[in-house]
C-alpha positions as CSV (number, residue, x, y, z in Angstrom):
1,X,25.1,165.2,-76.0
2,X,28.5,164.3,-74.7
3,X,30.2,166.2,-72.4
4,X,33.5,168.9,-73.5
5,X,36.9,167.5,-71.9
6,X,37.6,169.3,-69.1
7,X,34.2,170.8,-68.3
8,X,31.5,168.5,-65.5
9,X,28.8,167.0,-66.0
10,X,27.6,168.6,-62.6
11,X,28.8,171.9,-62.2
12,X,27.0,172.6,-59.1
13,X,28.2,169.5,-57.0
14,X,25.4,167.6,-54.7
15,X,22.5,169.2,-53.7
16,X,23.8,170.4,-50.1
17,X,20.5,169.4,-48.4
18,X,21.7,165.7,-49.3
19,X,25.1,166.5,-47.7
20,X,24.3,167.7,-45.1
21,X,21.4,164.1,-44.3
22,X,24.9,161.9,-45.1
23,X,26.9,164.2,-42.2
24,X,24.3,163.6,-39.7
25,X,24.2,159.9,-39.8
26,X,28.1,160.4,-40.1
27,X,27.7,161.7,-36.8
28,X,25.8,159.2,-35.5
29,X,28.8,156.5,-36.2
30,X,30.9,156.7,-32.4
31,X,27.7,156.0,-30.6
32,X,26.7,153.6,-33.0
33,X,30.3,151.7,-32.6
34,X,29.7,151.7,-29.1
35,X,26.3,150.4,-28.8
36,X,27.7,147.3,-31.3
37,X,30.3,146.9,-29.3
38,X,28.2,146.7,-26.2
39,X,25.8,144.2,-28.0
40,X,28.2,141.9,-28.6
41,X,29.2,141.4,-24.9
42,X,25.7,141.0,-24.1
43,X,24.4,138.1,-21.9
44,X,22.0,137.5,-24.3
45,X,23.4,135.4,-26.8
46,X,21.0,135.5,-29.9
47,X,22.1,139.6,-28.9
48,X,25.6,138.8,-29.3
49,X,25.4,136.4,-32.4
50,X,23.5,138.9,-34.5
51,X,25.5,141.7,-33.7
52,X,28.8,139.4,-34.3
53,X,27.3,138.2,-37.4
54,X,26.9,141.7,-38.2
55,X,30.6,142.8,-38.0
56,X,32.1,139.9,-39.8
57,X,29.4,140.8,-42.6
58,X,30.7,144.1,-43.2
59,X,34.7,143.5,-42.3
60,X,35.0,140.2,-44.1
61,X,32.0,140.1,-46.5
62,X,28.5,138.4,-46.2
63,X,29.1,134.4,-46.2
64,X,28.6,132.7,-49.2
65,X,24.6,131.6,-49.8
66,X,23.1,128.1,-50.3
67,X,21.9,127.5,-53.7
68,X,18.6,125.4,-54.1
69,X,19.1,122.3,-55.8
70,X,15.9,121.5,-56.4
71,X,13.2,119.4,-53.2
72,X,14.1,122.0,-51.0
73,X,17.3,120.9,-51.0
74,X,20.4,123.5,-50.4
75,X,24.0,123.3,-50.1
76,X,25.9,125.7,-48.2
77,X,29.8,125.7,-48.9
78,X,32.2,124.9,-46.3
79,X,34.5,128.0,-44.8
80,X,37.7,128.0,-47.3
81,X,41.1,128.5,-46.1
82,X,41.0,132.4,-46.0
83,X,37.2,132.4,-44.2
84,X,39.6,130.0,-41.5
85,X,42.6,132.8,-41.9
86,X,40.1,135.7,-41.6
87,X,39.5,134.3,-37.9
88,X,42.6,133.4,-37.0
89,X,43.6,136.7,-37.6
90,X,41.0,137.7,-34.1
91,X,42.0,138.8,-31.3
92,X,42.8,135.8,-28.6
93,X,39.9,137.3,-26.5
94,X,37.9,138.1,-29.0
95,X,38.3,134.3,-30.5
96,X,37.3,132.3,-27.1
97,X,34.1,134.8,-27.1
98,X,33.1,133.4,-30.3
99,X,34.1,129.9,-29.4
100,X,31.9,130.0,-26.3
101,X,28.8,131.7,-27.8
102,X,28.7,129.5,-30.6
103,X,29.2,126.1,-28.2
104,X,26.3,127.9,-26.6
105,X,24.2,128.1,-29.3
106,X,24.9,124.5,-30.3
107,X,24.3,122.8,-27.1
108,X,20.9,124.4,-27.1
109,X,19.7,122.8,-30.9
């Protein structure tokens, strides 16, 4: 039955008991920031690389995935020239952090 222009298809809105679960984990969001923030200054590095890893997932997008080829084989694309733009576009401080936790993580494989 379609609907008549003008008139919704939810007159009563969202139930408010769902509301009000979104506004608590709203809520929760500073402290949240804070504790990210504080993980990726952590001494511990596979700390800091997940929770870096984390950020650029949700402000830039997840990174493209490998797709099997067949053997067990994958590819996984190279950065383009926006991924490269994307983090030139960091923070000078922000940038050496990343620099040294990734040489880091290398020089340990």
């Amino acid at each position: 039955m379609p609907f008549e222009k003008g008139t919704s298809g939810n007159p009563g809105g969202r139930p408010r008991a769902q509301l009000e679960f979104v506004d608590q984990f709203r809520a929760m969001v500073p402290e949240a920031q804070e504790r990210l923030r504080a993980m990726i200054h952590s001494e511990d590095e596979g700390k800091a690389f997940r929770a870096i890893s984390l950020v650029f997932d949700r402000a830039q997008g997840r990174a493209p995935q490998g797709q099997a080829l067949g053997d067990d084989e994958q590819v996984i694309p190279p950065a383009d020239e926006a991924d490269i733009e994307r983090l030139g576009q960091l923070p000078a401080e922000d940038r050496a952090e990343l620099r040294s936790i990734l040489e880091r993580t290398f020089k340990r494989s």
